[in-house]
C-alpha positions in Angstrom: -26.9 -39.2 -7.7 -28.3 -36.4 -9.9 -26.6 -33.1 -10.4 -29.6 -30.4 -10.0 -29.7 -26.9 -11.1 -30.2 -26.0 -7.5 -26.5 -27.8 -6.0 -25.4 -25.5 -8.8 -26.9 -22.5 -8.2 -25.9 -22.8 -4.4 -21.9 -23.9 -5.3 -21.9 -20.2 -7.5 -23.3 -18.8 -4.8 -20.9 -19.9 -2.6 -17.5 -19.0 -5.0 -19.0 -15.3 -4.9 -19.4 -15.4 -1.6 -15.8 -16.5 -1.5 -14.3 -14.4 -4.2 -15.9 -11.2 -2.7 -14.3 -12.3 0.7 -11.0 -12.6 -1.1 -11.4 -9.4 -2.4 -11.8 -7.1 0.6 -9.4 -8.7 2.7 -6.7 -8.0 -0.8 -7.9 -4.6 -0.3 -7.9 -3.6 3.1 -4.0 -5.4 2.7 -3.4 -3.0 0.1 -4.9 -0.2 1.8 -2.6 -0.6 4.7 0.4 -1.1 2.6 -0.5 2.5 0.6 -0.3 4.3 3.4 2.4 2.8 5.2 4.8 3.5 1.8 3.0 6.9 1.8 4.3 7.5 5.7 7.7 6.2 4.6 8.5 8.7 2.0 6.9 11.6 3.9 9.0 10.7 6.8 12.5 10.6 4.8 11.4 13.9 3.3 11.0 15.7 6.5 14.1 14.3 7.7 16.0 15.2 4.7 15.0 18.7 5.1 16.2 19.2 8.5 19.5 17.4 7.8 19.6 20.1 5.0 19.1 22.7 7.0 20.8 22.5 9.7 24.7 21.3 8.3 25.2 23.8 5.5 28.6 24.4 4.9 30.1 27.0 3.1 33.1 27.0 0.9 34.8 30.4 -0.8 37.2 30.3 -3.1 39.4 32.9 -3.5 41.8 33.8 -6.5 44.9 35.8 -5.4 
């Protein structure tokens, strides 16, 4: 059995098709991953502030 340029040309064609496959699902992984960290530190930010703000305590010193 004889290799032809043609069973090449079709098994590139199908590692493309597989790499660019491989490729969009990595990024739409990544994608999701962004924003999910990005909601994360948002969240712990506003919830920082309002812990913050709300329990300030005060402290005076005085020197007789």
């Amino acid at each position: 059995m004889a290799i032809t340029r043609d069973d090449i040309e079709a098994k590139a064609r199908e590692l493309v098709d597989a790499v660019d496959e491989t490729k969009s699902s990595v990024q739409d992984k990544a994608m999701i991953g962004v924003i999910a960290v990005a909601a994360v530190v948002v969240a712990a930010f506003v919830i920082g502030r309002r812990r913050a703000s709300r329990n300030k305590t005060v402290v005076e010193v005085y020197r007789v």
